[in-house]
C-alpha positions in Angstrom: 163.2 182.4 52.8 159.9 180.9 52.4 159.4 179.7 55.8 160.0 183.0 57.5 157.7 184.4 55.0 155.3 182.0 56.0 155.8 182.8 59.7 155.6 186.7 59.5 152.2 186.0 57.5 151.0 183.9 61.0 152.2 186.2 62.8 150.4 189.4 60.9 147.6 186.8 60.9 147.6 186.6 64.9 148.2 190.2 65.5 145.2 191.4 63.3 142.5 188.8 64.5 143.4 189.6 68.4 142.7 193.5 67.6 139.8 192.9 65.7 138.3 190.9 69.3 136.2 192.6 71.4 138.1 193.6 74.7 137.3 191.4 77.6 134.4 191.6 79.5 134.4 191.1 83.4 132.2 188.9 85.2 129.6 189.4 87.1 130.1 191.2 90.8 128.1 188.4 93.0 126.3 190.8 94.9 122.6 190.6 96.0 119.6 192.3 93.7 119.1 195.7 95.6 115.2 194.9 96.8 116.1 191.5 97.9 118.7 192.8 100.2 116.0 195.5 101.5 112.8 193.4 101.6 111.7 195.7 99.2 108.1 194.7 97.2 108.0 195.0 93.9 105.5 197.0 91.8 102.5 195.8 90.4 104.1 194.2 87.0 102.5 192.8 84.6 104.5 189.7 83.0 105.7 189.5 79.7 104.0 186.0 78.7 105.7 184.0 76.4 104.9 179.9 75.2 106.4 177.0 74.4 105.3 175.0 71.7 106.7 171.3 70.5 106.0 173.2 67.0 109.4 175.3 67.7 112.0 172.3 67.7 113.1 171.3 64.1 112.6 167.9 63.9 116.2 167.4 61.5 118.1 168.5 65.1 117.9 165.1 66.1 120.1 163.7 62.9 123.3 162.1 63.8 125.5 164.8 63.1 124.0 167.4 65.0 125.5 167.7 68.6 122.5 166.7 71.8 119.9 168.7 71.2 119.1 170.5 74.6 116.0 173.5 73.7 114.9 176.4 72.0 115.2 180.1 71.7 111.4 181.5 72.3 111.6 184.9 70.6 110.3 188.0 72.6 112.1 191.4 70.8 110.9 193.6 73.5 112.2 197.2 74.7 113.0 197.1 78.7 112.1 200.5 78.6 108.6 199.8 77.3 108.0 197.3 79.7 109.6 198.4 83.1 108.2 199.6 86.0 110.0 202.3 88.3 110.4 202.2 91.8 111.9 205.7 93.2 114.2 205.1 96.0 115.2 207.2 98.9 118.7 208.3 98.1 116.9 209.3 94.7 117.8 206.3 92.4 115.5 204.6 90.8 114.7 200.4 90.3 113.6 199.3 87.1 111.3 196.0 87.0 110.6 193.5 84.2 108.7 190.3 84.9 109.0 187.0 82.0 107.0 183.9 82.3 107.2 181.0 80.3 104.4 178.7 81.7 105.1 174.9 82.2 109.3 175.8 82.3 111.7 174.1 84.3 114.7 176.3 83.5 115.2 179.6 81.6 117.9 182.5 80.6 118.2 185.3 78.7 119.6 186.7 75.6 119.6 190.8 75.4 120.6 192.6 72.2 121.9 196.2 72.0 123.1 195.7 75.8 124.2 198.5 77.0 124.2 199.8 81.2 125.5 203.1 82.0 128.1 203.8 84.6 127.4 203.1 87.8 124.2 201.1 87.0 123.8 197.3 88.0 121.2 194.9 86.4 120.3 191.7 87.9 118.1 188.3 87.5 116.0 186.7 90.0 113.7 184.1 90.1 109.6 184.5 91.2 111.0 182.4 94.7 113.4 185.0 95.3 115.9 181.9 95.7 118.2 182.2 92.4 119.7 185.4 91.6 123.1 186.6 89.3 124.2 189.7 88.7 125.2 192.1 89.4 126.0 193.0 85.8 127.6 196.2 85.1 129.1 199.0 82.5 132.4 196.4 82.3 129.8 193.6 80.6 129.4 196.2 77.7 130.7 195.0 74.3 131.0 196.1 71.4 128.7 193.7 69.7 125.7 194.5 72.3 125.0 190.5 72.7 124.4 188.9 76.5 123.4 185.9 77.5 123.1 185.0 81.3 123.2 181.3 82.6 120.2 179.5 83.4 118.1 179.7 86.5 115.7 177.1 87.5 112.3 178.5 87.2 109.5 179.3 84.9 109.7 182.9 85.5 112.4 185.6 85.4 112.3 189.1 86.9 115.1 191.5 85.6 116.5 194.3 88.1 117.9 197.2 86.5 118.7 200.1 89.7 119.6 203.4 87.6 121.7 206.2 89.9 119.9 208.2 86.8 116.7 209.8 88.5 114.8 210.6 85.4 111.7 208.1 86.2 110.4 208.8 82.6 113.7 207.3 81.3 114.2 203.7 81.7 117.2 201.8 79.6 116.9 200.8 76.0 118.4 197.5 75.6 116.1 194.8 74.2 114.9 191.6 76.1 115.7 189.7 72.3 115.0 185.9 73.2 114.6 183.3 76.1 116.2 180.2 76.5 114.3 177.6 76.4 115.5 173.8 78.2 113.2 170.9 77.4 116.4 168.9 79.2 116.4 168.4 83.0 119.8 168.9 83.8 119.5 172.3 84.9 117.0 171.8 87.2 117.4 172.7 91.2 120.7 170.5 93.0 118.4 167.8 95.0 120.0 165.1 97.4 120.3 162.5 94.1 121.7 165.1 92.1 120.0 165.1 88.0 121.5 162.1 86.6 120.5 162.7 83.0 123.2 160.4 81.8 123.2 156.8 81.7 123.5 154.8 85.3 126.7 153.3 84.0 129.0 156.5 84.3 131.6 157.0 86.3 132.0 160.9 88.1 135.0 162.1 87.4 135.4 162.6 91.3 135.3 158.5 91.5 138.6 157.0 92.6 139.3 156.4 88.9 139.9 160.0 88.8 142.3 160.3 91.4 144.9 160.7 88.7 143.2 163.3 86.7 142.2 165.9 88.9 143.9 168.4 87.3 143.2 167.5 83.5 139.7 167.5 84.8 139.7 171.5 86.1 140.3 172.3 82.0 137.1 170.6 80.9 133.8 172.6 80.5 130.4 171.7 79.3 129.3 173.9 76.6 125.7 175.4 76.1 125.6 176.5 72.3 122.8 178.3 70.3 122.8 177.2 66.4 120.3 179.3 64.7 117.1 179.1 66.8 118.3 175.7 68.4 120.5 175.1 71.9 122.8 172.1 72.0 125.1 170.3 74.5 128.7 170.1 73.9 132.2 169.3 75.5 135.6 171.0 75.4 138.6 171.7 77.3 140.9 174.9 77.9 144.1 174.4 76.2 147.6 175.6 76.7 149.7 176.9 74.4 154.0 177.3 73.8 154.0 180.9 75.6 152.5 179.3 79.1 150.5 182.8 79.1 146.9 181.0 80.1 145.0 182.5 76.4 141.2 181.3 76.9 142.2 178.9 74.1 139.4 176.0 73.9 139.2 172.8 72.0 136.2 171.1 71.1 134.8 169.6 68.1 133.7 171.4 64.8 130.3 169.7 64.7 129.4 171.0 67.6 127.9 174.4 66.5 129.2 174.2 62.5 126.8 176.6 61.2 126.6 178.6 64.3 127.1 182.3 63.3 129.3 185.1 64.9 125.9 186.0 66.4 125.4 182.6 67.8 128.8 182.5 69.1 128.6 185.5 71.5 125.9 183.5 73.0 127.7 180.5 73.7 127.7 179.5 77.9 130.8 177.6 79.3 129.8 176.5 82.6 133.4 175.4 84.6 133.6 172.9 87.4 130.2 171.6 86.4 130.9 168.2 88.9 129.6 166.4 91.8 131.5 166.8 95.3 132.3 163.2 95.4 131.8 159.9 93.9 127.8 159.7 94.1 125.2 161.3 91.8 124.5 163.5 95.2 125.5 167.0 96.4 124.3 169.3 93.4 126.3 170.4 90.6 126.9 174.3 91.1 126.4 176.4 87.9 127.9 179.2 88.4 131.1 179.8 87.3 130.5 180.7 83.5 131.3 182.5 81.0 129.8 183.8 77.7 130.8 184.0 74.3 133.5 182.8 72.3 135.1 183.4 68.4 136.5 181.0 66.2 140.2 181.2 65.4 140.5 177.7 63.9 138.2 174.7 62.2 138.3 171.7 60.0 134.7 169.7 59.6 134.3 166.2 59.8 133.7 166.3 55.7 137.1 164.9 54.6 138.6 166.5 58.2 139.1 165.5 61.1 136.3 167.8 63.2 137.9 170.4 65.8 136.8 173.9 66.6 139.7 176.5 68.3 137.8 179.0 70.2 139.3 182.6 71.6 136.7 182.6 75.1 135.4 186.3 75.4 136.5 186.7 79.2 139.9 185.1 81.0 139.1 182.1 82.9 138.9 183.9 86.9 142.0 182.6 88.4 140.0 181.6 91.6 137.9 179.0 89.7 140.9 176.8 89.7 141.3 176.7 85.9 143.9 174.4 84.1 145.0 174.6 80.7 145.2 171.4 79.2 148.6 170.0 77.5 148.9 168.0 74.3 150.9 165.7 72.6 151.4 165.9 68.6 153.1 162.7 68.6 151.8 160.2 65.7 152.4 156.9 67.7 149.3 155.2 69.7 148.5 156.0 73.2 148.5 153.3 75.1 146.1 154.3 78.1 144.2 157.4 79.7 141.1 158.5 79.8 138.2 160.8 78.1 136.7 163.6 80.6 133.2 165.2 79.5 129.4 165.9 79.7 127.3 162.9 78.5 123.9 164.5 78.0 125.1 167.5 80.1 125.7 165.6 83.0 127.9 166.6 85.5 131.6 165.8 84.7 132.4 161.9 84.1 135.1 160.1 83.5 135.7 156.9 81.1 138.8 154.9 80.8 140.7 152.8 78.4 144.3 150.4 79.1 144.5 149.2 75.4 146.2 151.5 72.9 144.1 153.5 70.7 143.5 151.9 67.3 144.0 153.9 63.9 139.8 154.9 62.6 138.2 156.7 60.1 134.4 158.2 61.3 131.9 158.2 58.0 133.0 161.1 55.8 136.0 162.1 57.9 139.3 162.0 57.0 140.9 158.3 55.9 142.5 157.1 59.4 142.1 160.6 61.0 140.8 159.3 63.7 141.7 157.2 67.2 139.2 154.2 68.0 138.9 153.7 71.6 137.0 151.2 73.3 136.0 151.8 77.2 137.1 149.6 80.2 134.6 148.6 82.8 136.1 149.8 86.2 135.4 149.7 89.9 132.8 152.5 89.9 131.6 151.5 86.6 131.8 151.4 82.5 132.0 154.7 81.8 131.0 155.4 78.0 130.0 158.9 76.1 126.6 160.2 75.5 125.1 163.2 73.4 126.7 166.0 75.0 130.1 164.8 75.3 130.7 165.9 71.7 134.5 167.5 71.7 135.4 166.5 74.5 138.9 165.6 75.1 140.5 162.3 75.4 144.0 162.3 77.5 146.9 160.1 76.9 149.3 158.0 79.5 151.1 161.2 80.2 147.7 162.9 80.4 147.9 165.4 77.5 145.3 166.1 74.9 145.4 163.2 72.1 141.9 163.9 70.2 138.9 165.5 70.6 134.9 163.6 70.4 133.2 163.1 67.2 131.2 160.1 68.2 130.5 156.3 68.0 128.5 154.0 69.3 129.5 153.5 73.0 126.2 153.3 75.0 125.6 151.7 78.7 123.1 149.3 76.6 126.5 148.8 74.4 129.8 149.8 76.7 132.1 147.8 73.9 131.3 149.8 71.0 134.7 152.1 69.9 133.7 156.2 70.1 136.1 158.1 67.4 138.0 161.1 68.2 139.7 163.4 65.8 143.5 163.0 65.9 145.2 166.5 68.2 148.4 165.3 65.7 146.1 166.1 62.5 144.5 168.9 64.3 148.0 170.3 64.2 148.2 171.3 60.5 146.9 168.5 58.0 143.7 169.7 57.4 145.3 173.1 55.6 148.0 175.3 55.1 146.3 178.4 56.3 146.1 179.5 60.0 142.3 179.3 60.1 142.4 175.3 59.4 145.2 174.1 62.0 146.3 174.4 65.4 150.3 175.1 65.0 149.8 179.1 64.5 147.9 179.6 67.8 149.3 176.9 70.1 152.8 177.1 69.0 152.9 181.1 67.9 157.0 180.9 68.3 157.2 178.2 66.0 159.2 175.7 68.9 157.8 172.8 67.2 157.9 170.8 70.1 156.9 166.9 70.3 154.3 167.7 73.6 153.6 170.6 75.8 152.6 170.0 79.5 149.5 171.2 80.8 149.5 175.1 82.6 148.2 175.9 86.3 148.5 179.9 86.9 147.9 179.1 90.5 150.9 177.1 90.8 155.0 177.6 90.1 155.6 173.7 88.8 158.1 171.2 88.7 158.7 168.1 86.8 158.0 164.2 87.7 159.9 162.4 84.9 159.7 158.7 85.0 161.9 156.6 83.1 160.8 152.7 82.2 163.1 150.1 82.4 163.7 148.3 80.3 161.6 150.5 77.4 158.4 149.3 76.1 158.2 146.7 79.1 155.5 148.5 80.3 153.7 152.4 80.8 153.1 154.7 83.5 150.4 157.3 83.8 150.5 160.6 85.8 153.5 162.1 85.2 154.4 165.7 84.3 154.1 169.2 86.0 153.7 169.3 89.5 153.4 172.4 92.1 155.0 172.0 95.1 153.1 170.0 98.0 150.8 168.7 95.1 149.7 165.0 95.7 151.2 163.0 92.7 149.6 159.6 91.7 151.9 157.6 89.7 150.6 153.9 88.2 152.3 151.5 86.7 151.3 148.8 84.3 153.4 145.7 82.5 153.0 145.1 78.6 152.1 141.4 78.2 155.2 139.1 79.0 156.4 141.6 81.8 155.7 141.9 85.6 155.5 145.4 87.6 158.9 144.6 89.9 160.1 148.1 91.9 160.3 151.8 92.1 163.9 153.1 92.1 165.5 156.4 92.5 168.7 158.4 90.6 170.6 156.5 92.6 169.1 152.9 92.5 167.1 152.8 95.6 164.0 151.2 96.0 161.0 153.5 96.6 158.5 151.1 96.7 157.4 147.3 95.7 153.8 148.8 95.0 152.9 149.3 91.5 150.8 152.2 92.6 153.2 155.4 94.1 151.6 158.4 95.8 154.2 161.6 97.3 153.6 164.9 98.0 155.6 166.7 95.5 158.7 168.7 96.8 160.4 171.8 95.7 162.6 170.4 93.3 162.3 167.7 90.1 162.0 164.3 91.1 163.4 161.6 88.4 161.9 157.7 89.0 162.9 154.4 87.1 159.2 151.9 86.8 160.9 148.6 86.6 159.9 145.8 85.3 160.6 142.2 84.6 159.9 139.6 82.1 158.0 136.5 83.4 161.3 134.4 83.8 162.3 137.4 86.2 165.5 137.6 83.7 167.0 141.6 85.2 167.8 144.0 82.8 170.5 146.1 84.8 170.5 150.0 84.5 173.0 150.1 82.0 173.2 154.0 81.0 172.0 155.0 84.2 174.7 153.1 86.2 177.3 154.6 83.8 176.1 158.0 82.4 177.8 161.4 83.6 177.7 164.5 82.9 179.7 167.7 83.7 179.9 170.6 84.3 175.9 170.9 85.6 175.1 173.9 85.6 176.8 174.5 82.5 177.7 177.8 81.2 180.1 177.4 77.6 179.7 173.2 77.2 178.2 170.5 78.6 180.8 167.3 78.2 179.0 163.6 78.3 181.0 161.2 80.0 179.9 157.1 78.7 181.8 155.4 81.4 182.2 151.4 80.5 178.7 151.6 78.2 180.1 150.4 74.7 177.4 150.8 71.9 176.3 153.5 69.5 174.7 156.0 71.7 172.7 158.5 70.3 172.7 162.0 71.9 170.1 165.0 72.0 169.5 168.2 73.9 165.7 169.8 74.1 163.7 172.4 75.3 161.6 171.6 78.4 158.5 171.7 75.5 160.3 169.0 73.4 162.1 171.2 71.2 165.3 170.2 69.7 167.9 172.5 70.3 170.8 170.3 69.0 170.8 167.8 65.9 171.1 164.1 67.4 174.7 162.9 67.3 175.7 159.4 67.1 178.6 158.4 68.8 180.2 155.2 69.2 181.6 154.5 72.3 183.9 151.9 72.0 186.2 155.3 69.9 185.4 157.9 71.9 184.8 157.6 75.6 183.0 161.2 75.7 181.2 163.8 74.1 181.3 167.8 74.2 178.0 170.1 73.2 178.9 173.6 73.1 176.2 176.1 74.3 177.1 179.2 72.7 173.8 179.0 70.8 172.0 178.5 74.2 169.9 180.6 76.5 169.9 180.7 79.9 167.2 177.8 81.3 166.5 174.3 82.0 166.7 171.9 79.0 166.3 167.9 78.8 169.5 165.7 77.8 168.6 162.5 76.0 171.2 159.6 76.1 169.9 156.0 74.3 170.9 152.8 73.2 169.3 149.8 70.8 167.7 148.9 74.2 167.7 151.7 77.0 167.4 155.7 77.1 167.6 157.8 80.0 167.0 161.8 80.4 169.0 164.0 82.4 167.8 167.5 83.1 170.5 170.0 82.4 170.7 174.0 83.9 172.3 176.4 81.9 173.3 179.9 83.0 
């Protein structure tokens, strides 16, 4: 009684918070600012001037537990309307012009208040060269909060378009021009042919070959720009997925990054997506375009005693043509034992750092006692990739390449590549810092209440399949890059021997060899694909399939039972059935084999899907996918 009293609490909880949001706003429509498309020239305008002064940065943002420090906000509070000069057009519309300028700038945005554009209207932003525009922004970017912030443009001055099918010249529109943005960091500046690099030489791109495994992880991470107060800061995070598969803007990044920031703040908050080079070099340009604004909370715990993450709702769905992927996790309490971290040191472009050690149990100063993994980075072949400033709450990915902590810090430098960074533990994140459903994880990313063990990663672009890869014999060694698949997808499967053991072969279901190479790369097909990573101790002493060679199962599809046949295998096997989210469906049964030669699991309880059979021994388990219908 007191758990489903508990769960029709979280689930009031939910249902309140998501109709007290603000509906979604739509991007902006890419089109071109009305008098650049007709040559028009502007009015005679005289600039709102506004300054910079070393006098505006708060000298405590540079403390440790602050987030990278990237500008200010330079305060204008000034009416468009009491600025703007009309143009009257032809077809009896009228253009609206206002002119900023911030001398000595390198890059700039805006925040409006009390935004507000009618129907029909469009507002824009351009640039004094005429080069950098966005927009247009139209009555769907109304919300009922009246904040906006736009991205940044490269430039020390900004001229804002508003073209009004209202013909009143006296009139112009009311909203108020309420701050700049201010960057005193470079990493906005115009793409050149060596591209910013504002992080350390020793990073790696996370379009580097060590990425080749992690290129869809890689499309959920996003560099934050955040506004605390009067100050803007670089941050990490990562989309994540939750049980329903329904692609929520849930994302995950740390709760030091932005910890005082208010509701205010928050609706200022950029997200800039695919912020990456093309390719392996620090060349090509970094496009900033594809990002969103604003964000609430759902979800916190602090470093104080915690173990530092921040669950944000993003204001707008992800646009499904940017690629997006919605990162899995794993709430599993045992060590990972390789994968990497993806981020934005010093709001870089994307890089990628890697680790083939397991992560080692932590505690960050003033955070909760062993709430934290301890990784230390591997030098690779493009590089020792390490974190920065900026790569605050970013994620760091397991061997199966789900979410297994989030960034607080540490002392990882490319003056100091060996020092361990700490990230808060996603298996504490899940519900140990509080019972209520503003301090955990659960009631958002598991609203059903499956409880599963790990969830797989979501692509709406793609219908998926599974790559399941069982290690024989277990522990002997660990394989990255399995999971969800679409069809025609390039999978990227490594494999790499615990000490005493020796990568031998690839094998199939029915104990072919796929390959010698420890390295395996297919195009994926339309159904699942099962493999067995062999390996073999140094002696080259075989361990022979044991389950797999005897193992059957019938009827498959199943309808009423499912009956488990053990063939000559005489041990204590233990059987389980679970959800394709990890979700035990069936308590585990023990059976001894040498009694009873097979084993019945009726499905009356069952609905229709695909679930995962799990058959082990002392020494071997295998997983058989099972259809029920």
């Amino acid at each position: 009684m007191k758990g489903s009293t508990q769960m029709a609490f979280r689930t009031l909880f939910l249902l309140f918070f998501l109709a007290t949001q603000p509906l979604l706003a739509q991007l902006s429509t890419d089109e071109t600012p009305y008098s650049l498309i007709h040559s028009l020239s502007l009015p005679e305008i005289e600039p709102i001037k506004v300054y910079f002064s070393e006098n505006m940065i708060d000298k405590e943002v540079y403390r440790e537990e602050f987030p990278m420090f990237a500008g200010v906000s330079i305060p204008v509070h000034e009416k468009f309307s009491q600025r703007a000069q009309p143009t009257l057009l032809p077809d009896g519309s009228v253009l609206w012009h206002v002119m900023i300028t911030v001398p000595g700038a390198t890059a700039l945005g805006i925040v409006f208040s009390d935004f507000h554009i009618e129907e029909n209207d469009k507002l824009f932003i351009f640039d004094d060269t005429k080069k950098h525009h966005i927009g247009a922004f139209t009555q769907a970017n109304n919300t009922s909060h009246g904040n906006f912030s736009t991205r940044i443009l490269p430039t020390s001055t900004l001229i804002i378009e508003y073209h009004a099918q209202n013909a009143n010249i006296n009139q112009a529109p009311d909203f108020t021009i309420d701050e700049i943005i201010y960057l005193t960091d470079d990493t906005f500046l115009e793409p050149s042919t060596e591209g910013t690099k504002s992080s350390g030489d020793c990073n790696v791109n996370v379009n580097c070959p060590e990425g080749n495994m992690w290129q869809k992880q890689k499309r959920g991470v996003a560099r934050i720009l955040l506004r605390q107060g009067t100050n803007w800061y670089n941050c990490t995070g990562s989309l994540i997925n939750n049980t329903f598969n329904d692609a929520t803007p849930y994302f995950l990044t740390s709760d030091h990054c932005g910890s005082s920031a208010s509701s205010s703040d928050l609706q200022a908050w950029q997200f800039y997506f695919n912020y990456e080079y093309p390719g392996c070099p620090n060349s090509g340009g970094t496009p900033n375009t594809r990002m969103l604004t604003g964000a609430s909370i759902v979800a916190k715990a602090p470093i104080s005693q915690g173990t530092d993450f921040k669950l944000l709702l993003l204001n707008d769905d992800v646009p499904i043509d940017w690629n997006p992927y919605f990162n899995g996790w794993s709430v599993s309490s045992r060590d990972p034992l390789a994968g990497t971290g993806i981020h934005h040191p010093s709001g870089d472009a994307k890089k990628i750092s890697t680790y083939t050690n397991p992560l080692q149990q932590g505690t960050f100063t003033g955070g909760m006692p062993n709430g934290y993994w301890s990784v230390v980075w591997e030098e690779t072949e493009s590089g020792h990739g390490v974190t920065e400033g900026g790569s605050s709450g970013s994620p760091i990915f397991d061997q199966h390449g789900l979410i297994a902590g989030t960034l607080t810090g540490g002392g990882a430098s490319c003056s100091n590549p060996t020092s361990p960074d700490f990230y808060g533990k996603f298996y504490l994140h899940w519900m140990a810092n509080g019972d209520a459903p503003e301090t955990q994880l659960k009631t958002w990313l598991d609203p059903d209440n499956e409880n599963p063990e790990q969830l797989f990663g979501y692509d709406p672009n793609a219908i998926t399949n599974f790559v399941v890869v069982e290690i024989d014999p277990p522990l002997s060694g660990t394989v990255l890059g399995a999971g969800y698949f679409a069809e025609t997808e390039n999978v990227n499967l490594s494999a790499t021997p615990s000490d005493g053991f020796r990568f031998k072969n690839w094998t199939d279901t029915l104990g072919q060899i796929v390959s010698v190479n420890k390295d395996l790369q297919f195009t994926m097909p339309e159904a699942e694909v099962m493999l067995f990573a062999n390996f073999t101790d140094e002696v080259n002493i075989e361990t022979p399939h044991e389950l797999s060679q005897n193992i059957n199962i019938y009827p498959n599809p199943a309808q009423d039972f499912i009956k488990v046949y053990f063939g000559e295998v005489k041990d204590k096997v233990q059987v389980t059935l679970s959800s394709i989210t990890g979700q035990i469906l069936t308590p585990p049964v023990i059976i001894n084999t040498g009694e009873k030669s097979s084993h019945t699991i009726y499905l009356d309880h069952i609905d229709d899907g695909i679930y995962f059979l799990t058959i082990s021994t002392g020494n071997s388990t295998i997983t058989r996918k099972v259809i029920i219908r």
